[in-house]
C-alpha distance (Angstrom), angle and dihedral (degrees) to the residues before:
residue distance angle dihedral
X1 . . .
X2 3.84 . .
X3 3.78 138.4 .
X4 3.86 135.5 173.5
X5 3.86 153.1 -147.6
X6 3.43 113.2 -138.1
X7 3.07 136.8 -51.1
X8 4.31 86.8 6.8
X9 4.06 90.6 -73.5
X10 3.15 96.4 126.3
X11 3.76 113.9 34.7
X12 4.02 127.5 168.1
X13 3.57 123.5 -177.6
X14 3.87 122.4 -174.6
X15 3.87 124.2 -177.0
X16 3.64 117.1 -119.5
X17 3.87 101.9 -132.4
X18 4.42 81.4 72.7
X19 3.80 88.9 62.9
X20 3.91 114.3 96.1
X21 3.87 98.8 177.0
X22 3.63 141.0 -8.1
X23 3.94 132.0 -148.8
X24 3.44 142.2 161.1
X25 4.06 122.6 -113.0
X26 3.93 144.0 159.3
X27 3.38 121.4 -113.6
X28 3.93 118.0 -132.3
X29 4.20 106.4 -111.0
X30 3.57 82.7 -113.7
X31 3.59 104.7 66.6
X32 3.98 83.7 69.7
X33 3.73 131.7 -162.7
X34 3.66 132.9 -59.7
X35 3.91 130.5 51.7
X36 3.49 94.6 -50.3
X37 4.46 133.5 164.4
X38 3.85 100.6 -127.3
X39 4.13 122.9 174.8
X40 3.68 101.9 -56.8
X41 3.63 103.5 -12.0
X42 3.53 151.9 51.2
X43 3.59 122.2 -114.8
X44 3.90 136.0 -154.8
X45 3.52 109.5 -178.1
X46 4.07 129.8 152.1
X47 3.77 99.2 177.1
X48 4.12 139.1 -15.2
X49 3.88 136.7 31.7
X50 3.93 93.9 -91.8
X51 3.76 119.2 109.1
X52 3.91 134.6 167.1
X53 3.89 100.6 -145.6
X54 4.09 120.5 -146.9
X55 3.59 108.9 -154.3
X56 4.16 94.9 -165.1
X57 3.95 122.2 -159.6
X58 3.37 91.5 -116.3
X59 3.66 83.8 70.5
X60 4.07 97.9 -115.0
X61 3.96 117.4 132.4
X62 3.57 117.1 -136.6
X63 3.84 129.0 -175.0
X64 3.63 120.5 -165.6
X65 4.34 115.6 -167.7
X66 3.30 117.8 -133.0
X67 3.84 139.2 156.9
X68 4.13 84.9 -130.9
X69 3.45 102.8 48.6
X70 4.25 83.8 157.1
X71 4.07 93.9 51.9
X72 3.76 91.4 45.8
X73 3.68 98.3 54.9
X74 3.78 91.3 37.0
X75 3.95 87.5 54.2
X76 3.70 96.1 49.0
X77 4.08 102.4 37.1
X78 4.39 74.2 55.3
X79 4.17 92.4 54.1
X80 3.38 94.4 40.7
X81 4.10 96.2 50.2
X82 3.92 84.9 47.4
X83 3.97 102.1 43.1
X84 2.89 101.7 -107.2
């Protein structure tokens, strides 16, 4: 999996085989916009409330923004059940 900031500044990639589960949240107003540490996760949000959240087996939380928080986590529960 990989997702950007702009222009491809800021670009993180993370391999699929260290998710453990996926689900879909909303983030508190509070926990703001950005690439930003928040209690017990880290967040990667560029607008909205709605999140897909990737608990990983190395036990970090991360939350990625997106306006299809369903799609997302539909499209990556479906790559991870077929390798890939």
């Amino acid at each position: 999996m990989r997702w950007h900031f702009g222009p491809g500044l800021w670009t993180y990639r993370l391999a699929l085989d260290e998710i453990d589960s996926v689900g879909v949240v909303r983030n508190h107003w509070s926990s703001g916009f950005g690439i930003r540490k928040a209690s017990g996760f880290t967040l990667y949000n560029v607008s909205g409330l709605d999140a897909v959240e990737l608990k990983l087996k190395s036990g970090e939380i991360r939350r990625i923004g997106t306006d299809d928080p369903q799609g997302l986590a539909a499209a990556l529960r479906s790559a991870a059940h077929t390798g890939g």
